[in-house]
C-alpha positions in Angstrom: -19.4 -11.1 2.5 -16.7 -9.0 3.8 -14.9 -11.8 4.9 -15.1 -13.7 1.2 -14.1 -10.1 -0.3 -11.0 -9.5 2.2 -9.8 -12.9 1.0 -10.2 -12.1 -2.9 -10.3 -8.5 -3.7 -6.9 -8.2 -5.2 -7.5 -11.9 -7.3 -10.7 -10.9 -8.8 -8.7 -7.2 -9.9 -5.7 -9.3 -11.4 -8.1 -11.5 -13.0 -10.2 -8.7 -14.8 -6.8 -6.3 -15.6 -4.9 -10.0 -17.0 -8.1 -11.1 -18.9 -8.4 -7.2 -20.4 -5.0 -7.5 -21.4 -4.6 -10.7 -22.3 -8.1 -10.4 -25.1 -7.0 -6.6 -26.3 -3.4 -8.0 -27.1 -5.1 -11.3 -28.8 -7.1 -9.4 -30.8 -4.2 -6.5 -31.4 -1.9 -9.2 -33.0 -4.6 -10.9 -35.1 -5.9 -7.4 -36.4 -1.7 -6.9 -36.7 -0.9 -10.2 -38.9 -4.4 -10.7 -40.5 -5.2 -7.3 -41.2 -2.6 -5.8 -41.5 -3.7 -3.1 -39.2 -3.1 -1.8 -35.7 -5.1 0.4 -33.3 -3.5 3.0 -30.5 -6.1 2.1 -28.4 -5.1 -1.4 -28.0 -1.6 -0.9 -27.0 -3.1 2.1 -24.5 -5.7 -0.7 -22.8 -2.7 -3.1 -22.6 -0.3 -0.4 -21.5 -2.5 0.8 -19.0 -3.9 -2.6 -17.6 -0.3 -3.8 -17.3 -0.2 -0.7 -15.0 -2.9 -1.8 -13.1 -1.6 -5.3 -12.7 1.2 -4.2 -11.2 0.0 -2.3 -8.6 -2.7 -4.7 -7.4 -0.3 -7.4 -7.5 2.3 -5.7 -5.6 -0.8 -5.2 -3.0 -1.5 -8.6 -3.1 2.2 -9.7 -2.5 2.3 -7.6 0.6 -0.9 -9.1 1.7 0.5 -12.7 1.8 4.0 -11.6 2.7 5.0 -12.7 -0.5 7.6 -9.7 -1.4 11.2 -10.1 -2.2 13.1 -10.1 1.1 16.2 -10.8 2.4 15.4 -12.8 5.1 19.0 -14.2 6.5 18.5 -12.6 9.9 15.2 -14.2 10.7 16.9 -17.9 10.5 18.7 -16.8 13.9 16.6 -14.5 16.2 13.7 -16.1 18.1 10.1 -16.1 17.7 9.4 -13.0 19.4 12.5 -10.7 17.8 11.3 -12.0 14.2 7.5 -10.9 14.8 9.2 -7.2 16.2 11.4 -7.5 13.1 8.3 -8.0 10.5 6.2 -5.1 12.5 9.3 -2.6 12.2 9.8 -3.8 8.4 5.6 -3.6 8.3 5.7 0.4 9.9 8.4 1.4 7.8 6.8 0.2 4.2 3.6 2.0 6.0 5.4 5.3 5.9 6.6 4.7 2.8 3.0 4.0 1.2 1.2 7.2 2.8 4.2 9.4 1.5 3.3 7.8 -2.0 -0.2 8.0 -1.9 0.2 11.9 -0.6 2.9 12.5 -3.4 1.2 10.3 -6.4 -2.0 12.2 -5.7 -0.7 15.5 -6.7 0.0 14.0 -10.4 -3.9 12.6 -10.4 -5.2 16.6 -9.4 -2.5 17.9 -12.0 -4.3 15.5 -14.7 -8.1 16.8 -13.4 -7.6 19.5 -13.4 -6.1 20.3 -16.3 -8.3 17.7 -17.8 -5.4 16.0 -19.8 -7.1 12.7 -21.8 -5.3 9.8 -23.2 -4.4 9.8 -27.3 -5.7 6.8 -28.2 -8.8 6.4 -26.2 -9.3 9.8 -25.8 -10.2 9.5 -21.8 -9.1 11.4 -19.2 -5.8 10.3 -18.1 -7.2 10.2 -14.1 -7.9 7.0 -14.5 -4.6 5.7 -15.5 -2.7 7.7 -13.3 -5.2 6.7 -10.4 -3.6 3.2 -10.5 -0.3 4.7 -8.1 -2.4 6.1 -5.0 -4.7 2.9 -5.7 -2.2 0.7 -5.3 -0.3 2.0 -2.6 -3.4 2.7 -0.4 -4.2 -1.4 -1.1 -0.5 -1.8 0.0 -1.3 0.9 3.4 -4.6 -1.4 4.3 -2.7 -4.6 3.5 -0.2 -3.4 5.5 -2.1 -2.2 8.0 -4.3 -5.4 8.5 -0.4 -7.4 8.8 0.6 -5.1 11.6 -2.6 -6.1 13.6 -2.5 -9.8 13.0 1.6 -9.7 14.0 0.5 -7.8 17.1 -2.0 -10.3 18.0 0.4 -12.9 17.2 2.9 -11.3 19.5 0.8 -10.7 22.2 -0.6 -14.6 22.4 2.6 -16.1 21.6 2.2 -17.9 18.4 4.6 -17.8 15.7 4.5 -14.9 13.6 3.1 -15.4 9.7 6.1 -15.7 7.4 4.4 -15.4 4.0 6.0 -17.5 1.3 8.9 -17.8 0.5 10.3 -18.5 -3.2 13.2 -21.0 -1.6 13.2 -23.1 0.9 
């Protein structure tokens, strides 16, 4: 079960945030040109499920190594510099996730505690803002889970996992 989740966590997220948004802005245009009416609420679930899609995505794209990179340098080292060169690049987007999560937490206690809510939906605005230390901490166990397969990889020789790349 854990295995089957590991594998489609972040496509199951996507799925639900790009049918949400998908349906509410469907139903937004038709309300739009039919109706001749709009709701605020529909551009906030569509604003805010955008958000969300983002930030699970972005996990996701570290997760298969699937990130915009420049990745010149690794047509002319060996094996074993490239797997040190993805662990160094791996640490370093590490350090930079914790230090978001830390800093984009401070914005989700601002919002609880002064209990600010959303003006369409009227709900408190935790859950929106909840989508940057989400994300990032997807990206920090993502990450994390990478550094321990390159490692392994390093250790029993095989060729380090290069992700996809956009051009071959």
């Amino acid at each position: 079960m854990l295995a089957l989740l590991n594998r489609n966590a972040e496509r199951l997220a996507l799925l639900l945030f790009y049918s949400m948004l998908v349906v509410t802005m469907a139903v937004e245009v038709v309300r739009r040109e039919i109706f001749a009416y709009s709701s605020i609420w529909g551009e906030e679930i569509v604003r805010y499920a955008f958000i969300y899609l983002a930030w699970i995505g972005a996990a996701s794209a570290v997760r298969e190594r699937a990130h915009i990179r420049i990745d010149v340098l690794f047509n002319y080292v060996g094996p074993r510099i490239k797997a040190l060169l993805y662990i160094f690049g791996d640490l370093v987007m590490l350090a930079i996730a914790v230090l978001a999560v830390w800093w984009s937490l401070e914005t989700v206690s601002v919002s609880w505690k002064f209990g600010s809510v959303s003006h369409g939906l009227r709900v408190s605005m935790v859950w929106f803002l909840a989508a940057v230390p989400i994300g990032f901490s997807l990206m920090a166990f993502r990450l994390i889970q990478s550094l321990i397969r390159d490692i392994t990889d390093l250790r029993e020789g095989r060729p380090v996992h290069e992700g996809t790349r956009l051009f071959d």
